[in-house]
C-alpha positions in Angstrom: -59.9 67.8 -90.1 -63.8 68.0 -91.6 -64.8 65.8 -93.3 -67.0 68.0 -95.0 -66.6 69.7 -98.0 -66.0 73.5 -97.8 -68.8 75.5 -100.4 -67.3 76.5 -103.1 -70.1 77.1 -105.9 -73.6 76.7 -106.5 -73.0 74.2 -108.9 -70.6 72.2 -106.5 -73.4 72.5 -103.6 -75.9 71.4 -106.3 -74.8 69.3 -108.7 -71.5 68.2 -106.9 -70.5 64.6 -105.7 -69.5 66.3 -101.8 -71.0 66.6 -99.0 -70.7 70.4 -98.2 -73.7 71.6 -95.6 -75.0 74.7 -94.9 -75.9 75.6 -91.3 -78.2 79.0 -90.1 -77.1 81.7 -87.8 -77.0 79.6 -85.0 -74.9 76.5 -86.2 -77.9 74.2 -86.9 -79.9 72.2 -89.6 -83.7 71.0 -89.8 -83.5 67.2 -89.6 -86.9 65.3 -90.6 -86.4 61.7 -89.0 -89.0 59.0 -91.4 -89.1 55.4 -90.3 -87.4 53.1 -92.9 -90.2 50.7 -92.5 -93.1 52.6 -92.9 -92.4 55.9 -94.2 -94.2 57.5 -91.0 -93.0 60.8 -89.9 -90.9 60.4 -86.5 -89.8 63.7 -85.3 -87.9 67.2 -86.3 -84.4 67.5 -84.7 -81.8 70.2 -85.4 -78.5 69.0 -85.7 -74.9 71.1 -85.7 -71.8 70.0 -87.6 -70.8 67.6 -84.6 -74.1 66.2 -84.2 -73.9 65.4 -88.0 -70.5 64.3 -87.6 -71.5 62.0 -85.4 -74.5 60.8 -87.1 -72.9 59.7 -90.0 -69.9 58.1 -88.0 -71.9 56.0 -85.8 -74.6 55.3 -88.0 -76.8 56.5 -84.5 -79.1 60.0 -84.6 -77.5 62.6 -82.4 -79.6 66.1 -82.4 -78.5 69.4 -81.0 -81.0 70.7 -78.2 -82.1 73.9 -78.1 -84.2 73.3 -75.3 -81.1 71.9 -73.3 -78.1 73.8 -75.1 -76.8 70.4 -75.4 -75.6 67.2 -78.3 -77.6 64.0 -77.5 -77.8 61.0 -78.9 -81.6 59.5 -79.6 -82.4 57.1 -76.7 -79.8 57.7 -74.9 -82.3 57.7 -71.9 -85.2 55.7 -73.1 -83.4 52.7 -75.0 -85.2 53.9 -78.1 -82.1 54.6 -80.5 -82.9 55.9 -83.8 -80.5 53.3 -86.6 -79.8 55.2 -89.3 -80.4 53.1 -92.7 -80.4 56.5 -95.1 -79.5 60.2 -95.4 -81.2 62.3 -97.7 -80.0 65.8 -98.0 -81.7 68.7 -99.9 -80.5 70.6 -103.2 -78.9 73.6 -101.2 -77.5 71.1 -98.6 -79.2 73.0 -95.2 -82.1 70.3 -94.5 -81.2 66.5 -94.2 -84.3 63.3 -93.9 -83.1 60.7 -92.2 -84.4 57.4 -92.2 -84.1 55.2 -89.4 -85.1 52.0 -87.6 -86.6 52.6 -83.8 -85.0 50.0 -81.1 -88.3 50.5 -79.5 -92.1 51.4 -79.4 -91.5 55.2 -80.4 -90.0 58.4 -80.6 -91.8 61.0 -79.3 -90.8 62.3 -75.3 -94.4 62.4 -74.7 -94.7 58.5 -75.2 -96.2 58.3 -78.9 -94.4 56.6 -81.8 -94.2 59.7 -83.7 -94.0 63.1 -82.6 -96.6 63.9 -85.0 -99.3 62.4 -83.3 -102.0 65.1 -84.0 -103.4 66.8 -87.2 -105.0 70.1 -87.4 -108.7 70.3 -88.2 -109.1 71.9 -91.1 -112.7 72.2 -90.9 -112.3 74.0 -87.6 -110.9 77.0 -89.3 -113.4 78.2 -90.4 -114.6 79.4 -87.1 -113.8 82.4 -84.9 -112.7 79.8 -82.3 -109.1 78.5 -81.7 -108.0 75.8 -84.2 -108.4 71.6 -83.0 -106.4 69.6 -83.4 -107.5 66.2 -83.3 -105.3 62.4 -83.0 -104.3 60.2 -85.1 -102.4 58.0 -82.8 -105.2 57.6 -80.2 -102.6 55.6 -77.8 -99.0 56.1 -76.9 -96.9 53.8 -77.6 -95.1 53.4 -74.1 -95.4 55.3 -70.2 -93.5 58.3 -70.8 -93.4 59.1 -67.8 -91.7 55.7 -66.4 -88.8 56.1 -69.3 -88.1 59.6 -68.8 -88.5 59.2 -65.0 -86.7 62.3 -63.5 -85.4 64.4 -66.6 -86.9 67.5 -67.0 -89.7 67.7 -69.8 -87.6 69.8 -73.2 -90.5 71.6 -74.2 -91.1 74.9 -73.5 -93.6 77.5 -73.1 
């Protein structure tokens, strides 16, 4: 048993009082992760059906990897687990906000709080050169590479 709602209109989707999400091709939904706090932008996550499942169950963010093929739940090696205080879900129900409280320093794998720790200079495209991209969290909020000690890095070239 689901406990979603199957899709049944465009008003129900819309206008209706039930949860009924719409997943892409490949199972998954953009998640936008915003600290309760301060409004700052955490991190983009995908999640499948479980992973919201799950979510919503546990009141704990779980993401689907693409990197990895795999569900995990956020901090589940660092100790930084993502509370979730809200759920926000857009009009066509296939992209969800979530707004959560950090049990720790960050949220980013590279050791910043947010994983939007650089901005794109906009006065850099003007030129012929590549685009910069420039901080605007000049520190990271804890050693990466201590709390992810021996699990291999998810991005990819």
């Amino acid at each position: 048993m689901t406990i979603f709602a199957e899709r049944s209109s465009v008003e129900q989707i819309e206008l209706g009082e039930t949860l009924a999400p719409r997943f892409d091709a490949e199972g998954l939904m953009p998640v936008i992760v915003v600290n309760a706090d301060d409004k700052m932008i955490l991190m983009l996550g995908y999640m499948n059906a479980e992973a919201l499942e799950r979510t919503l169950r546990t009141r704990q963010a779980h993401f689907w990897s693409r990197s990895r093929r795999a569900l995990w739940r956020k901090g589940e090696h660092s100790g930084f687990a993502q509370r979730v205080e809200h759920v926000l879900i857009d009009d066509d129900q296939d992209a969800l906000i979530l707004l959560v409280t950090i049990d720790g320093p960050g949220s980013c794998h590279v050791g910043f709080r947010s994983c939007f720790y650089r901005e794109v200079d906009l006065a850099s495209v003007a030129t012929d050169a590549p685009i910069r991209l420039e901080r605007v969290e000049h520190r990271a909020a804890f050693d990466a590479e201590t709390v992810y000690a021996g699990l291999p890095n998810p991005t990819r070239l």
